[in-house]
C-alpha distance (Angstrom), angle and dihedral (degrees) to the residues before:
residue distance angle dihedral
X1 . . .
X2 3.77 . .
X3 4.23 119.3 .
X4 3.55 99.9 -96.0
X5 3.60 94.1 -151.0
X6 4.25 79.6 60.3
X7 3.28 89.7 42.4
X8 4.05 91.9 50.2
X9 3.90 96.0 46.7
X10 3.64 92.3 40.9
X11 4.00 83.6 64.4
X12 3.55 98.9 49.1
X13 4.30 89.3 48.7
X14 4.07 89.1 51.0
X15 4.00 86.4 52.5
X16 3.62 99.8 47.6
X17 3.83 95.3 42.0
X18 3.94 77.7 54.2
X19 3.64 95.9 52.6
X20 3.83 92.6 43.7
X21 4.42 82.7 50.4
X22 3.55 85.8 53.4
X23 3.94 102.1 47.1
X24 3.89 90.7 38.0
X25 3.85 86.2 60.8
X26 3.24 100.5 44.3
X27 3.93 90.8 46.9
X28 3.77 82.1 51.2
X29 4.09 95.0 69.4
X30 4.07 92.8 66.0
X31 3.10 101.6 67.8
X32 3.62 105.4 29.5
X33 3.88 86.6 52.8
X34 3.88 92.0 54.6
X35 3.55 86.5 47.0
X36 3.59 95.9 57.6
X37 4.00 94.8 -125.1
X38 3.38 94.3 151.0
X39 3.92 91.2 169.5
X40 3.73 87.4 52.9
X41 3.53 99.8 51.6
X42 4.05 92.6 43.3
X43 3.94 77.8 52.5
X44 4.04 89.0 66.5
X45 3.97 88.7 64.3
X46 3.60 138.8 70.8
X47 3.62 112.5 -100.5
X48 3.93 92.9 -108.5
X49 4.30 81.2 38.8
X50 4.22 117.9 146.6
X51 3.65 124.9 -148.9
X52 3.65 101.9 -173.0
X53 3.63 117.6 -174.6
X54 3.91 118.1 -165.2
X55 3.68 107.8 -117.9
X56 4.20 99.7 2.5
X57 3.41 113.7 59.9
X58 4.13 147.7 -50.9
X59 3.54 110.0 -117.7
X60 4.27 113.8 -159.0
X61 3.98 117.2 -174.7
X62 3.70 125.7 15.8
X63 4.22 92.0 -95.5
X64 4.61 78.9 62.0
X65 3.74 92.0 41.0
X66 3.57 96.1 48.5
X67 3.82 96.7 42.2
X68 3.93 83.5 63.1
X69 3.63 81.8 78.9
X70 3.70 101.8 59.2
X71 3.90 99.0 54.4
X72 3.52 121.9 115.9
X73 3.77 88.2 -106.1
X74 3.65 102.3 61.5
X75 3.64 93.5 31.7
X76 4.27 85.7 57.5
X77 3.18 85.2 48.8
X78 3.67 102.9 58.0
X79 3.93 92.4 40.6
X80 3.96 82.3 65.0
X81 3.35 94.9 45.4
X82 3.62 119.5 -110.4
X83 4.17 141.2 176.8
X84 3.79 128.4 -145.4
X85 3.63 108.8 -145.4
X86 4.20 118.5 -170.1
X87 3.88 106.9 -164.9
X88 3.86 119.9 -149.3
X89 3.68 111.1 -61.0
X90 4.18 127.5 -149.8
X91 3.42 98.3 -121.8
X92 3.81 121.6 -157.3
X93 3.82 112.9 -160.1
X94 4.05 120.2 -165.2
X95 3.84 109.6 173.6
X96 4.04 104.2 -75.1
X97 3.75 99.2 -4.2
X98 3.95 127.1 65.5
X99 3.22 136.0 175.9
X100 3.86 129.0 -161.0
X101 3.83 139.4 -172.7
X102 4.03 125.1 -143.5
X103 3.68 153.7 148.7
X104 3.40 124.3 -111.9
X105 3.64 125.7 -160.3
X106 4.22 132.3 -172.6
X107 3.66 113.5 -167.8
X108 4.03 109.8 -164.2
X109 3.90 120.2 -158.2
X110 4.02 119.7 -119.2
X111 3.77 136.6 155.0
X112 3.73 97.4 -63.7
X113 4.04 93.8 37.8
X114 3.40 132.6 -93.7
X115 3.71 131.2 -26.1
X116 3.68 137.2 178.8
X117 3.89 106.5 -79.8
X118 3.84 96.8 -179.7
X119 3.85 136.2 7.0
X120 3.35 120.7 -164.2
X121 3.76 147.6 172.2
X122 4.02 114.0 -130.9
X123 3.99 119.3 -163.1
X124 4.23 95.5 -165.9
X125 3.95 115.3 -168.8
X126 3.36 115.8 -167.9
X127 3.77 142.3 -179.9
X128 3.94 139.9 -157.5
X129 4.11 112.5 -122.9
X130 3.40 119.6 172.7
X131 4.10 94.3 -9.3
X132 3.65 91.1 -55.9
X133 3.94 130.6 106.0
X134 3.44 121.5 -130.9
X135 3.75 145.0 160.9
X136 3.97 116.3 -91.0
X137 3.43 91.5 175.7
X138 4.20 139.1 -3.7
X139 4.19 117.5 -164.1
X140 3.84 117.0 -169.2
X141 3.47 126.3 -179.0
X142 4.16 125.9 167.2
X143 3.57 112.0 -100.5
X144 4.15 84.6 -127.2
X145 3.99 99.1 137.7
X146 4.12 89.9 -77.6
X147 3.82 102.6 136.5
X148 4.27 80.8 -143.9
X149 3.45 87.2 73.7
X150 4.68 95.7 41.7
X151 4.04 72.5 51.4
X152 3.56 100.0 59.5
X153 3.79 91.9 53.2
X154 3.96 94.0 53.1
X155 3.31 118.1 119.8
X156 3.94 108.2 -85.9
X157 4.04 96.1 -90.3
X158 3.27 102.9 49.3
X159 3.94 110.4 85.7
X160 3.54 122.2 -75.9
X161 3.79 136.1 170.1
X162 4.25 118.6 -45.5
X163 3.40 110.3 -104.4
X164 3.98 114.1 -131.8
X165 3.86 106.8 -125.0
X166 3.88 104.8 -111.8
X167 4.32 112.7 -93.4
């Protein structure tokens, strides 16, 4: 019989190198997005992955989820210059599925600098395939007074946005 006291910490290091998978990921979208790696960032999703962002668009499968880089809106956005920034999340881990709750924020450049272009609250779940962490499904809404968006940053069992079966 395995040292439990082994067996104990050996728990608690498998968690935290999850939670540091999970942030590292999610820190990973940022700058990919301002670089306009769509490929990259559809990478950071499961295959059958949805970014769903309240009001623009519902992206399904990483060929969807990268296109959202190519439209006229992101692509103005990078010819002004602009930065993603993801803000600590509250992650909640349960064996191979996680979820975690965030703000995002895009600054844009303009005459006097930049200035926040967007705020948003991101509900992220994730899941673990083949060793690897990945995004099942991302929901952003603007932070604009909508109680969708409060929602969204709930903890994980309080209600929160239906999730469309997969196609």
């Amino acid at each position: 019989m395995a040292d439990p006291a082994l067996a104990a910490l050996a728990a608690r290091l498998a968690r935290l190198e999850d939670l540091e998978a999970i942030r590292a990921l999610i820190a990973a979208y940022g700058p990919l997005a301002d670089a306009g790696d769509g490929a990259r960032v559809a990478a950071l999703f499961a295959p059958d992955g949805i970014y769903a962002i309240a009001g623009f668009a519902e992206a399904r499968g990483r060929a969807a989820i990268a296109a959202l880089l190519e439209t006229p809106h992101h692509r103005a956005l990078m010819a002004d210059g602009c930065a993603h920034l993801l803000g600590p999340v509250a992650i909640c881990l349960d064996g191979d599925t996680a979820t975690a709750c965030g703000h995002s924020i895009v600054f844009k450049s303009g005459a006097s600098g930049f200035a926040a272009h967007r705020v948003a609250a991101n509900r992220w779940h994730l899941s673990r395939r083949a060793g690897q962490w990945l995004v099942a499904r991302r929901d952003n809404a603007l932070l604009d007074g909508n109680a969708a968006a409060r929602i969204l940053l709930s903890p994980p069992a309080a209600p929160h946005p239906p999730q469309t079966p997969p196609r």
